[in-house]
C-alpha positions as CSV (number, residue, x, y, z in Angstrom):
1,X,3.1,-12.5,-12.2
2,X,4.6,-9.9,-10.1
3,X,3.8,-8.5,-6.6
4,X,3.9,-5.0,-5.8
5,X,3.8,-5.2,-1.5
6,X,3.6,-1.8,0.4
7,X,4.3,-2.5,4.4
8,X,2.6,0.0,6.3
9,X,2.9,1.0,10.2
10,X,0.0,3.7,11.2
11,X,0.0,4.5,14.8
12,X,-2.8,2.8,16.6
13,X,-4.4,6.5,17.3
14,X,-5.5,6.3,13.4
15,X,-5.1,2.9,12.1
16,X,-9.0,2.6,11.7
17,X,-9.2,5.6,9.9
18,X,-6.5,4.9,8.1
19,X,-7.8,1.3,6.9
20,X,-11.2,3.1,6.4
21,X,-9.2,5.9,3.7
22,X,-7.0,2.8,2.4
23,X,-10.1,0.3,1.0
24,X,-12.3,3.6,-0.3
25,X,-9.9,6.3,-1.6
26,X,-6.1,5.2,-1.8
27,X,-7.0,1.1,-3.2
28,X,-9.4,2.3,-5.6
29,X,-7.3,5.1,-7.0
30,X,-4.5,2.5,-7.8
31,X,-6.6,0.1,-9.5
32,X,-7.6,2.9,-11.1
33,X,-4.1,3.0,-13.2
34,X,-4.9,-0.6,-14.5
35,X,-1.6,-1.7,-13.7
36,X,-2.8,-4.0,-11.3
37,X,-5.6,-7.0,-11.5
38,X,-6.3,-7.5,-8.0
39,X,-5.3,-6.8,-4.5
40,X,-5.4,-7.4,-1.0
41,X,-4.8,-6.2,2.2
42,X,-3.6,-8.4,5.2
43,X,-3.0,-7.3,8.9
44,X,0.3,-8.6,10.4
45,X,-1.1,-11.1,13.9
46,X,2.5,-10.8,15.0
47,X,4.3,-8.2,15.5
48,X,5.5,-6.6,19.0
49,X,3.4,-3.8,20.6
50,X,5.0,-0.4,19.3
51,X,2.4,1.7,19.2
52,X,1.5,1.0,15.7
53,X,0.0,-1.6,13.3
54,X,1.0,-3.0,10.3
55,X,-0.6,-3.8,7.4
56,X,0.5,-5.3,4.1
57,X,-1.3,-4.3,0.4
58,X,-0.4,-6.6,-2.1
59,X,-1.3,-5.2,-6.1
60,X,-0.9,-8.0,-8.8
61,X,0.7,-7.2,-12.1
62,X,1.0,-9.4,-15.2
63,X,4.3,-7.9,-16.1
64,X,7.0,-5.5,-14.4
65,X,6.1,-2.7,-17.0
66,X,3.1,-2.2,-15.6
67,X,4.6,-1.9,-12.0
68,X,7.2,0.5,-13.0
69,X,4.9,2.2,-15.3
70,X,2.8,2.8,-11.9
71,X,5.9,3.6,-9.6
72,X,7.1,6.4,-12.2
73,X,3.3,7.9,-13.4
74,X,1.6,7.2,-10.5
75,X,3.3,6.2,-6.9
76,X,4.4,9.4,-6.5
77,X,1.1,11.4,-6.2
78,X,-1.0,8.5,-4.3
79,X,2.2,8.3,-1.7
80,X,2.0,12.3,-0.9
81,X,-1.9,11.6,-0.7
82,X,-0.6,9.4,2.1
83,X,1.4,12.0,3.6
84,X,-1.0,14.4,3.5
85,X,-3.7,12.9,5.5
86,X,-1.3,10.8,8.3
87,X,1.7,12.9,8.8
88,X,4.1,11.6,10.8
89,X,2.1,8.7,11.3
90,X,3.5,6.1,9.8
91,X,6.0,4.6,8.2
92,X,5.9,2.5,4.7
93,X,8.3,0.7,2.5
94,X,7.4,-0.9,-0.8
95,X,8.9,-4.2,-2.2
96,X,8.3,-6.3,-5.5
97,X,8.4,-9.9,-6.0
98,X,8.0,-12.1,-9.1
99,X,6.4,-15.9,-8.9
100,X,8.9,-18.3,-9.3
């Protein structure tokens, strides 16, 4: 199985919206693609106070086709969706892992 994790910092102004847009537009839309066969979406407890909050979405992939397929075809658009609606409001970085 492999993990597709995007790390997100929103600034605390819009981090409700931004969870609110996350679980019923940008989630959806991903699944969508059927590269993934679940998710889920975990706020970090721990983390110093710097303005923002962080939040980790973790899509599940049987195979890494189906992640790359989704990074090349798809990323791109639902990341400038991103952009769109929080400029300058976050930051994100994206990392995949495979069960061992």
């Amino acid at each position: 199985m492999i993990l597709y994790n995007l790390t997100i910092n929103i600034e605390n102004d819009v981090h409700e919206e931004w969870l609110a847009w996350a679980k019923e537009i940008h989630i959806p839309k991903a699944m969508k693609t059927s590269a993934f066969t679940e998710y889920r979406i975990f706020k970090l407890l721990n983390e110093e106070d710097n303005g923002g909050t962080t939040y980790c979405i973790q899509y599940f992939a049987n195979n890494m086709w189906d992640v790359e397929d989704y990074q090349e075809n798809y990323s791109p658009g639902l990341l400038q969706e991103f952009y769109d609606k929080f400029p300058d409001k976050f930051v994100i970085f994206s990392t995949v892992l495979e069960t061992v």
